[in-house]
C-alpha positions as CSV (number, residue, x, y, z in Angstrom):
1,X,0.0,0.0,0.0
2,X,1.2,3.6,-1.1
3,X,0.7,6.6,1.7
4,X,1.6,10.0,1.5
5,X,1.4,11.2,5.1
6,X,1.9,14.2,7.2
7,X,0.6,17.8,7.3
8,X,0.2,18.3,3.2
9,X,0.0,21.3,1.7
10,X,-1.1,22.0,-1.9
11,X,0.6,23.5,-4.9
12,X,-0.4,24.2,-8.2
13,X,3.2,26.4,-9.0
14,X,6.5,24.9,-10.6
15,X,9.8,26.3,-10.0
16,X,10.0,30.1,-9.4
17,X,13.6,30.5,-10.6
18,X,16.2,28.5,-12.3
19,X,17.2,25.1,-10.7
20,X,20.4,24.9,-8.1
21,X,21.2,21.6,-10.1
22,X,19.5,19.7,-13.0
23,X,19.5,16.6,-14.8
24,X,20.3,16.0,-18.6
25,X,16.6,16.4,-20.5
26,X,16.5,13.2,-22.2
27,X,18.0,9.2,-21.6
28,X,18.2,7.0,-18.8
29,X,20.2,7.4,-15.8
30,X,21.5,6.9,-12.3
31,X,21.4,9.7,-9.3
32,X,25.5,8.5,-8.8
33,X,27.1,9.1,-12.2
34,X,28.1,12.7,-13.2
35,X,27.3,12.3,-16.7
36,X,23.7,11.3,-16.6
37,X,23.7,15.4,-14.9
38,X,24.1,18.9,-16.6
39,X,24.8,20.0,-13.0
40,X,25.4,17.3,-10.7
41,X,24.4,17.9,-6.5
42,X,27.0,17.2,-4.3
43,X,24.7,15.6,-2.0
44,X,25.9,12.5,0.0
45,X,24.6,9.4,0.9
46,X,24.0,9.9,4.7
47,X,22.1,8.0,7.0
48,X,20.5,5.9,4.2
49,X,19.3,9.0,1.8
50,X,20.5,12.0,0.1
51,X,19.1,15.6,1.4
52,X,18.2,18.2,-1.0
53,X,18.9,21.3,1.5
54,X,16.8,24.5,2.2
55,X,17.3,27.0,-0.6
56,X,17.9,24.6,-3.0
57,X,16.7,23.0,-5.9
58,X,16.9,19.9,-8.3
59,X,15.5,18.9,-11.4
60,X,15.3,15.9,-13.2
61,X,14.6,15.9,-16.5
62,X,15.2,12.6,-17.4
63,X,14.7,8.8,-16.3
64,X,16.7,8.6,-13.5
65,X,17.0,6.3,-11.1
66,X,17.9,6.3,-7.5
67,X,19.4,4.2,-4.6
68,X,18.9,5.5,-1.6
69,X,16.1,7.7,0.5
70,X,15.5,11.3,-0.1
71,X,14.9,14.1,2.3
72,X,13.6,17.1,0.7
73,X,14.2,20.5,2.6
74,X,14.3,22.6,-0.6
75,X,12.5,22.0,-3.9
76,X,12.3,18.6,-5.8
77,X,11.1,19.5,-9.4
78,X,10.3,16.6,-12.0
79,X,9.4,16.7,-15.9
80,X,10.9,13.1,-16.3
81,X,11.0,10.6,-14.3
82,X,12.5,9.3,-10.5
83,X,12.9,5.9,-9.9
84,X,13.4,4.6,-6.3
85,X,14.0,1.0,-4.7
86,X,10.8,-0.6,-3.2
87,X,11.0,0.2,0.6
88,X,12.4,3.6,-0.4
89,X,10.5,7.1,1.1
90,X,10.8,10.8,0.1
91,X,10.5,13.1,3.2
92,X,9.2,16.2,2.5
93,X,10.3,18.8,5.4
94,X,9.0,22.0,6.4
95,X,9.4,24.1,3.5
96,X,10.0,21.8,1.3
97,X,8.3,21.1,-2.0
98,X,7.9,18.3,-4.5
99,X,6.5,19.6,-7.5
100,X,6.5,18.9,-11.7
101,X,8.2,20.9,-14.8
102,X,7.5,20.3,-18.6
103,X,10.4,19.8,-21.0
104,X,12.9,20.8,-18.1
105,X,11.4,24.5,-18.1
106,X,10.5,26.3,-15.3
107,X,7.9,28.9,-14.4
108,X,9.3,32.6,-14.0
109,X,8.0,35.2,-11.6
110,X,4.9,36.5,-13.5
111,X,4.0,33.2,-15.9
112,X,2.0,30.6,-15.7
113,X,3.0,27.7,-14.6
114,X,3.5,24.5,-17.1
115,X,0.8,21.8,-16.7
116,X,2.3,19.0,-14.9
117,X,0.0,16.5,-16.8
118,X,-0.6,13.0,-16.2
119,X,2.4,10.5,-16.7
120,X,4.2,9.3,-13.9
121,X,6.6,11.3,-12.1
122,X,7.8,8.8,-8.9
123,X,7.8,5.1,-9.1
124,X,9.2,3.4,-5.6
125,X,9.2,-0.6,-6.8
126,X,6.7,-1.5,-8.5
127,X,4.6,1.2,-7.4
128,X,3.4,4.1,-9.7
129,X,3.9,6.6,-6.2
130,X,3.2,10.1,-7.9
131,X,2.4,11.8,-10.7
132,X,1.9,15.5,-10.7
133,X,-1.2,16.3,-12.3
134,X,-3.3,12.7,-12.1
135,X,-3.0,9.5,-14.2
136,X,-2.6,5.9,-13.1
137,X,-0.4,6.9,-9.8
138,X,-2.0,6.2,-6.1
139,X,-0.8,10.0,-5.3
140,X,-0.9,13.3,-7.3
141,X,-0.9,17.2,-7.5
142,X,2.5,18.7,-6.1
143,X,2.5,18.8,-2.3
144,X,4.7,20.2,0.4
145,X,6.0,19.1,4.1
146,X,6.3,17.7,6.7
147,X,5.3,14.8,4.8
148,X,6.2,11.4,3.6
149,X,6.3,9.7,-0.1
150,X,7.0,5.7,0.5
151,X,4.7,2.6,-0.7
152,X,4.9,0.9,2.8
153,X,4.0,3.8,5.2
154,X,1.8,4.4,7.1
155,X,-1.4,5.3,5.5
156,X,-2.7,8.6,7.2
157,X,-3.2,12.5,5.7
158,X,-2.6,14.4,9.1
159,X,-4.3,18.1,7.8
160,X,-4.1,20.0,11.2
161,X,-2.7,19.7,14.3
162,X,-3.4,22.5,17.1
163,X,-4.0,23.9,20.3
164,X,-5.2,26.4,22.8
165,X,-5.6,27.5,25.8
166,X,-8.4,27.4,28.2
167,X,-9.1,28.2,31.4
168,X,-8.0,25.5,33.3
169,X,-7.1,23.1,30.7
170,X,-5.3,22.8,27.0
171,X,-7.6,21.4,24.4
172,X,-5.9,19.5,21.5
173,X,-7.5,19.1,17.7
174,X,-6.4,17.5,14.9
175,X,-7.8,16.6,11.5
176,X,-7.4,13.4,8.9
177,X,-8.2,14.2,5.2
178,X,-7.8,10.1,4.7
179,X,-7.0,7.1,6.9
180,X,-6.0,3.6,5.4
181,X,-5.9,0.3,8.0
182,X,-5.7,2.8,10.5
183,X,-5.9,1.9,14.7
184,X,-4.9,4.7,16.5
185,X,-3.2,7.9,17.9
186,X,-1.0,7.8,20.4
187,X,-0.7,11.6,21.9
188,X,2.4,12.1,24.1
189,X,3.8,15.6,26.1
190,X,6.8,17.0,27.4
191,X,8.0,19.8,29.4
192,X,11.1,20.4,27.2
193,X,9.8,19.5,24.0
194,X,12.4,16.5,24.4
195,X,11.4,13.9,27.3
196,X,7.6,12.7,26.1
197,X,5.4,10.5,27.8
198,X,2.1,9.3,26.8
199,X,-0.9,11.3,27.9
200,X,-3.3,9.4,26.0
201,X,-4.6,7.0,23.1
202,X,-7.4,7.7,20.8
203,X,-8.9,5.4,18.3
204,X,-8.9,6.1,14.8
205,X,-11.0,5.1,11.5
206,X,-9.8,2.3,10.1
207,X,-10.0,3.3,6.6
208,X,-11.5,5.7,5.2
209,X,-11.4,8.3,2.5
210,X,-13.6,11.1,4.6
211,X,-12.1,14.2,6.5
212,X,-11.8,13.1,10.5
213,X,-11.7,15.3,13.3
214,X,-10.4,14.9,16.8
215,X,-9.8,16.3,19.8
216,X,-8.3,15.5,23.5
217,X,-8.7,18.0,26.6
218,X,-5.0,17.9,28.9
219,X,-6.9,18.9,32.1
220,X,-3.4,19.0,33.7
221,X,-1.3,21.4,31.8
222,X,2.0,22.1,32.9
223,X,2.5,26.0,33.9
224,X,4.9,27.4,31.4
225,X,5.5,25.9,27.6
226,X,3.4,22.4,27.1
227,X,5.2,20.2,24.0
228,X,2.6,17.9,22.2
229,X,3.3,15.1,19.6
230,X,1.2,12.8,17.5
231,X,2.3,9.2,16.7
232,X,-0.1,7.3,14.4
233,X,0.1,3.3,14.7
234,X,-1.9,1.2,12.1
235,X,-3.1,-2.3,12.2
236,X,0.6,-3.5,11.4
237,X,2.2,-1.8,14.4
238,X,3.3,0.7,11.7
239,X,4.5,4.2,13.3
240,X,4.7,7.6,11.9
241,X,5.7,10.8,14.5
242,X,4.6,14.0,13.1
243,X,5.7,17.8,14.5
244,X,5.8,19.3,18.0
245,X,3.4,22.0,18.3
246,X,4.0,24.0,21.9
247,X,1.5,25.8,24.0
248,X,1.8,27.9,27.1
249,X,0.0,28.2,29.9
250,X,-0.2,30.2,33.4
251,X,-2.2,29.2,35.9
252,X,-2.2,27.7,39.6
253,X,-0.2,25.1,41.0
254,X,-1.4,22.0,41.5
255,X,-0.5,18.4,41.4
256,X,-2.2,15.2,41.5
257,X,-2.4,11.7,42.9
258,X,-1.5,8.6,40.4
259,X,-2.6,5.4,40.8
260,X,-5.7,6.2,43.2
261,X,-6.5,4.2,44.8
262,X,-2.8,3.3,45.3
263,X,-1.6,-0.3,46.0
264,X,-0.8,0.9,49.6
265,X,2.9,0.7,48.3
266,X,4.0,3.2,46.0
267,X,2.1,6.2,44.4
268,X,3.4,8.8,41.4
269,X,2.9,12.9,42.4
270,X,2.6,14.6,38.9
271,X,3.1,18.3,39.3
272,X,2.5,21.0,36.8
273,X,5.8,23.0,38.5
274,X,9.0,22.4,39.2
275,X,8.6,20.5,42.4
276,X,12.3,19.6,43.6
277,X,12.5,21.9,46.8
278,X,9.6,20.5,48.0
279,X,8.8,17.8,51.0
280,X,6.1,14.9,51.1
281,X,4.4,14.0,54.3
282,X,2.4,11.3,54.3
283,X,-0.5,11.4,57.3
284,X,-3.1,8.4,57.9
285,X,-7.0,9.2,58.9
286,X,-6.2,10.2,62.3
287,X,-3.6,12.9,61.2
288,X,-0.8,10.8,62.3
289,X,2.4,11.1,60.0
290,X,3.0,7.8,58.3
291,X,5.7,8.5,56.1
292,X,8.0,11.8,54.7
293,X,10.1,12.3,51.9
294,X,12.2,15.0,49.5
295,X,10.1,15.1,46.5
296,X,12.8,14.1,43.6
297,X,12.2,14.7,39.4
298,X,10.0,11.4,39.3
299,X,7.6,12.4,41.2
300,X,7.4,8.3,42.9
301,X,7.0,7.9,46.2
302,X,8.1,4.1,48.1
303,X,6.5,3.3,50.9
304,X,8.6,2.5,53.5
305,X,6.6,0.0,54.9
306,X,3.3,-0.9,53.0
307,X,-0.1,1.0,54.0
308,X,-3.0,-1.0,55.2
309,X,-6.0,-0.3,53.1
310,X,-7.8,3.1,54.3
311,X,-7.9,6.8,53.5
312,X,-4.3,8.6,53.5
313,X,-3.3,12.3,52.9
314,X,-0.7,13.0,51.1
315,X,0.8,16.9,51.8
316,X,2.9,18.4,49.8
317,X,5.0,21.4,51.6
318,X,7.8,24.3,49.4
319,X,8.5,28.0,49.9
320,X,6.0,28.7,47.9
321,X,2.9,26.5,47.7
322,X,1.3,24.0,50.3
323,X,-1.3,21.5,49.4
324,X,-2.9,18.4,51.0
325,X,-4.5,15.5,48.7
326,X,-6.6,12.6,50.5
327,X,-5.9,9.3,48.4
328,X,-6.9,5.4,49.4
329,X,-5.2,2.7,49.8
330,X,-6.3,-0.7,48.9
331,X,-4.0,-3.9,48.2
């Protein structure tokens, strides 16, 4: 199955200006051998594929064929043909473009642009991948990042992924345009848009060809920048990550209680703060202290010895904030 997946946008536009580096316009050739180019890129293989950088462009013109993966930061323009290895995948960053020439022409600043017609721009195997303007291929029109081209990805059109603030909460919406063998999203958060953890799993679609909309509320948001991330998992245990998107938010402090009830042996304090100068007492139903501790990154508190089952409070004391949370125990 062929998927072109990520945040796509559409463009009906060739080349503005003259390629950084172009194929010769006619024949059969490989990405590798300098005379199959008029201009040759000195792009190498790294990391499995070849990058076409910001700011610049390539053109191929004729059948050429390549070994390898391609990341496409600047502009990949085709009037030929590109052939790829089954397996292979053309990621389309932000900014980048992959779009279609006619003839190895370009369009200049006040034209219009050359139709990209029907034949088949970008084979991967067996796989007619793309053509720019329709025809027999699975994907068409010229399309920008983030995005991937590749015949075994997975099979999901991510449209939109956003979010805002509320009052006591961040609410999270994203949007499908298409959905093939589809399970579900896996939404994850960090504090430093580097260290994510799972917040949350939502079902998908299955397949479908229909625009889907979803949405998740994080009703305890970090105070200060929040870092989201979408990873889409299909039926085959296929993953795709797509973009951070970051969010602030200012409101109280607070933290929370996780598992409750608790196993009576260990329990998890998330905070939305920096809680590392603070101090954990833990009091039983009488108000007798049962346990203390320094509250460390992690947030997990051990037991020293096991709690019988009942009602606990657990009180957590800094500088600046003081709260009590009553939680149960029950092994």
């Amino acid at each position: 199955m062929l998927s072109l997946s990520g945040s796509i946008s559409l463009f009906g536009q060739c080349l503005t200006t003259a390629p950084t580096y172009k194929t010769k316009s006619t024949g059969t050739g490989v990405w590798t051998t300098s005379t199959d180019w008029v201009t040759q890129p000195p792009y190498t293989l790294s990391g499995g594929a070849y990058t076409i950088p910001a700011g610049e462009s390539v053109l191929i013109g004729s059948n050429l064929t390549l070994h390898g993966n391609l990341i496409v930061n600047g502009i990949l323009a085709i009037s030929g043909q590109l052939n790829m290895d089954a397996g292979a995948t053309i990621q389309v960053g932000s900014g980048g473009l992959v779009t279609c020439c006619t003839s190895g022409t370009w369009c200049s600043s006040t034209s219009s642009c050359v139709s990209c017609g029907s034949s088949d721009k970008i084979d991967i195997g067996a796989t007619h991948a793309w053509a720019g303007g329709g025809g027999s291929a699975v994907t068409t029109d010229p399309f920008s990042g983030p995005t991937t081209l590749s015949t075994s990805g997975l099979p999901i059109t991510l449209i939109s992924f956003d979010a805002r603030t509320n009052e006591n909460s961040i609410g999270l919406t994203w949007a499908t345009e298409s959905e093939l063998n589809f399970d579900y999203f896996n939404l994850e958060k960090s504090s430093n848009g580097k260290d994510f953890y799972s917040i949350a799993n939502v079902k998908g679609h299955g397949s479908t060809n229909e625009r889907n909309d979803y949405g998740f509320e994080d009703n305890f948001p970090l105070i200060g920048k929040n870092y989201y991330r979408l990873t889409s998992v299909d039926f085959d245990n296929y993953q795709e990550t797509f973009k951070v998107i970051v969010q602030d938010y200012s409101g109280e402090k607070n933290f929370e209680v996780s598992p409750n009830p608790s196993d009576g042996r260990t329990i998890t304090l998330n905070f939305n703060f920096d809680s590392n100068e603070g101090q954990v007492v833990i009091y039983d139903c009488m108000g007798s202290i049962v346990d203390s501790f320094q509250v460390d990154k992690s947030g997990e508190v051990s037991f020293t010895n096991s709690l019988k089952d009942g009602i606990y409070f657990v009180k957590y004391s800094s500088p600046s904030f003081v709260k009590a949370i009553r939680f149960l125990a029950k092994q």
